[in-house]
Backbone as ProteinMPNN parsed JSONL, in Angstrom:
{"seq_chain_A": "XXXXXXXXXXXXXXXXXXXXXXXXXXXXXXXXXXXXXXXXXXXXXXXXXXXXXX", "coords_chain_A": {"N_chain_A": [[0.86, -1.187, 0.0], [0.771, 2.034, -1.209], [1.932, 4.641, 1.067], [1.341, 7.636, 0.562], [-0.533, 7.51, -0.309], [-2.851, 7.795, 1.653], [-4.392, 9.527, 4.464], [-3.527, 11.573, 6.988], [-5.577, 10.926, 9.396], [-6.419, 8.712, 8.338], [-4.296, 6.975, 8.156], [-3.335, 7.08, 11.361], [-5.913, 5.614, 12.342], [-6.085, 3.063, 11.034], [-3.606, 2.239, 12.427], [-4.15, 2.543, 14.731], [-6.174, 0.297, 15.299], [-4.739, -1.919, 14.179], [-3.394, -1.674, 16.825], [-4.949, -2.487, 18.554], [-6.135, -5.042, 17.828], [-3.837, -6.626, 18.268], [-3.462, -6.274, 20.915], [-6.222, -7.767, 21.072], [-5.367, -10.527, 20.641], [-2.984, -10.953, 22.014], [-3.762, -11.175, 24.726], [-5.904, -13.152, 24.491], [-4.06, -15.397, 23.767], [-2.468, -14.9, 26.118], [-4.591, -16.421, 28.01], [-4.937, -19.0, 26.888], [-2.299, -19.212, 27.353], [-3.133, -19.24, 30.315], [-4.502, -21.68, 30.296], [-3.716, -23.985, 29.702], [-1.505, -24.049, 31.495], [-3.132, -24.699, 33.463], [-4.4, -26.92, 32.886], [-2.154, -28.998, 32.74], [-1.663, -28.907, 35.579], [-3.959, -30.45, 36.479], [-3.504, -32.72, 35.022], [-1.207, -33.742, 36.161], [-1.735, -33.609, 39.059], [-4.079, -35.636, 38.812], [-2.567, -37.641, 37.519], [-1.015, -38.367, 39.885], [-2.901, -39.018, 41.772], [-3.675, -41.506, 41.058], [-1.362, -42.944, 41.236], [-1.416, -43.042, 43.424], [-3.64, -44.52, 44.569], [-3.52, -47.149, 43.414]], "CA_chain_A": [[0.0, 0.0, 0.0], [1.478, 3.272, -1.142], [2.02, 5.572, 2.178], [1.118, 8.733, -0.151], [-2.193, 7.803, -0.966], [-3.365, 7.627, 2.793], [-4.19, 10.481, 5.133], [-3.018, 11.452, 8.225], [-6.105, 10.346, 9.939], [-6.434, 7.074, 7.996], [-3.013, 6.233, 8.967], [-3.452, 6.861, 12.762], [-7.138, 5.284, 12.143], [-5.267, 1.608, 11.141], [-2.271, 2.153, 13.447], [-5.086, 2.332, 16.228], [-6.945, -0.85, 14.706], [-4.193, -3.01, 14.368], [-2.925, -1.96, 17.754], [-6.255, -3.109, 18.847], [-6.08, -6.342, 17.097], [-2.589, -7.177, 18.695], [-3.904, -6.123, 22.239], [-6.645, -8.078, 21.503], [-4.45, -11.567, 20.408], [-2.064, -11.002, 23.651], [-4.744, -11.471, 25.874], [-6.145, -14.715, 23.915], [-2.401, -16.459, 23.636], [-2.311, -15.262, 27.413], [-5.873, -17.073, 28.235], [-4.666, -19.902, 26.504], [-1.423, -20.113, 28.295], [-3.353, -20.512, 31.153], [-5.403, -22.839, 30.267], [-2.393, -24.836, 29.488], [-1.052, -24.484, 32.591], [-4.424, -24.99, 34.281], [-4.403, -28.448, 31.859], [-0.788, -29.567, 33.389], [-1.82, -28.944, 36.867], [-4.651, -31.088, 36.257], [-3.373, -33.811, 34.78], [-0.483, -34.05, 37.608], [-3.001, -34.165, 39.99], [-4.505, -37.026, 38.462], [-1.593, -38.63, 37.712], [-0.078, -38.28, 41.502], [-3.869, -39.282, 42.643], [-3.582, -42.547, 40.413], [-0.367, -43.528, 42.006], [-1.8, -42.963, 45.213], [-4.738, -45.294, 44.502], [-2.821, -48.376, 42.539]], "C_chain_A": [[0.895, 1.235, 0.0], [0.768, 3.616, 0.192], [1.126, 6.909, 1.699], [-0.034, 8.774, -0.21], [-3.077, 8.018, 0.572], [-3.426, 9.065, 3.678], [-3.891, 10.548, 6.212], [-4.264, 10.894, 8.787], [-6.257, 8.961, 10.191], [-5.175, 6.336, 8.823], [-2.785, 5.787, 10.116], [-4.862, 5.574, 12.811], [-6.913, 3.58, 12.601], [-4.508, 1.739, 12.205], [-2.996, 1.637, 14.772], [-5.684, 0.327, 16.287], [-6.455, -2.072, 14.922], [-3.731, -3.245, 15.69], [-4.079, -2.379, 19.07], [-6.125, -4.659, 18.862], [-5.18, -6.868, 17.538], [-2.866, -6.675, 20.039], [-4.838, -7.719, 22.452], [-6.138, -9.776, 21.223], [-3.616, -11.565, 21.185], [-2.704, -11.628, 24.444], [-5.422, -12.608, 25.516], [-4.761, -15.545, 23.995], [-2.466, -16.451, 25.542], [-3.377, -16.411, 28.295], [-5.143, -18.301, 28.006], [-3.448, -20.842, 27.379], [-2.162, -20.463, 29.381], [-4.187, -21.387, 31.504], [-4.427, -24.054, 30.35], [-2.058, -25.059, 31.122], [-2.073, -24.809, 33.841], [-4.16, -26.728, 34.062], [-3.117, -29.308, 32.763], [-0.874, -29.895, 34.354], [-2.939, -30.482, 37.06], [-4.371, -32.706, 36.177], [-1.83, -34.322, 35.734], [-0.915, -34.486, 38.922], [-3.297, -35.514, 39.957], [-3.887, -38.05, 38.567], [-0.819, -39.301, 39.415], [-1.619, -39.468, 41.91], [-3.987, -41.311, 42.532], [-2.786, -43.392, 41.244], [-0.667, -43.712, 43.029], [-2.645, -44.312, 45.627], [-4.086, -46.764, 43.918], [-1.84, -49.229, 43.667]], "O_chain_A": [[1.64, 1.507, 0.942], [-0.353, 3.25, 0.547], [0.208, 7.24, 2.449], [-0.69, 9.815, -0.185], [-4.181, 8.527, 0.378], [-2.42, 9.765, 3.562], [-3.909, 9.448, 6.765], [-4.008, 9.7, 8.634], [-6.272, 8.25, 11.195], [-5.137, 5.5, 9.726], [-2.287, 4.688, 10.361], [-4.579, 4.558, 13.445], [-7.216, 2.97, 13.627], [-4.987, 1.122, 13.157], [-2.67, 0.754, 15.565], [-5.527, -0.529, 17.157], [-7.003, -3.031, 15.466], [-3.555, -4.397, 16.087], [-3.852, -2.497, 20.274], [-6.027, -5.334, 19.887], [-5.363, -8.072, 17.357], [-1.71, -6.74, 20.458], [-4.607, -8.571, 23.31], [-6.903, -10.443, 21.92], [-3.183, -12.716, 21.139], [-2.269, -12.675, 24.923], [-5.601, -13.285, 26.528], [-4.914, -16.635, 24.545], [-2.501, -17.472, 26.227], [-2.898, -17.156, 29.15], [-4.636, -18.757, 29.031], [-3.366, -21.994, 27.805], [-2.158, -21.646, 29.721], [-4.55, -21.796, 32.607], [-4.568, -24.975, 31.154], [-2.332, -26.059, 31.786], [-1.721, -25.117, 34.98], [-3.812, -27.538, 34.921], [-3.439, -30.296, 33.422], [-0.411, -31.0, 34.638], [-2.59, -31.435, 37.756], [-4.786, -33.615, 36.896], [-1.63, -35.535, 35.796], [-0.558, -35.426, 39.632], [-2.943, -36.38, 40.757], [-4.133, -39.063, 39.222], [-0.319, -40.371, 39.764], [-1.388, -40.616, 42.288], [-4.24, -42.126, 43.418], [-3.235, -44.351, 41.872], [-0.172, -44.633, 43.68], [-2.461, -44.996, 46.634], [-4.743, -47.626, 44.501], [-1.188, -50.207, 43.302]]}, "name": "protein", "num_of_chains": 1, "seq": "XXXXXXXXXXXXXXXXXXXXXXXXXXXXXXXXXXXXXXXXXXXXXXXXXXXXXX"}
């Protein structure tokens, strides 16, 4: 995308948008991690509880 053709508003407009869009994909990857590490805990648990029981 030519730069030239865009106005100062537009420009800030996107800049805002994407830095939106990459706020809002931080905070999903972060969720995720801790689901993950929710998931780990979990299945340690289990595993330990298993051993316990066998």
């Amino acid at each position: 995308v030519d730069q030239y053709k865009y106005g100062k508003n537009r420009v800030e407009a996107d800049a805002k948008k994407l830095q939106a869009k990459e706020e809002e994909l931080m905070k999903r990857k972060q969720e995720i991690r801790n689901r993950l590490t929710q998931l780990k805990k979990d299945r340690k648990d289990l595993r330990t509880a298993i051993e316990n029981n066998a």
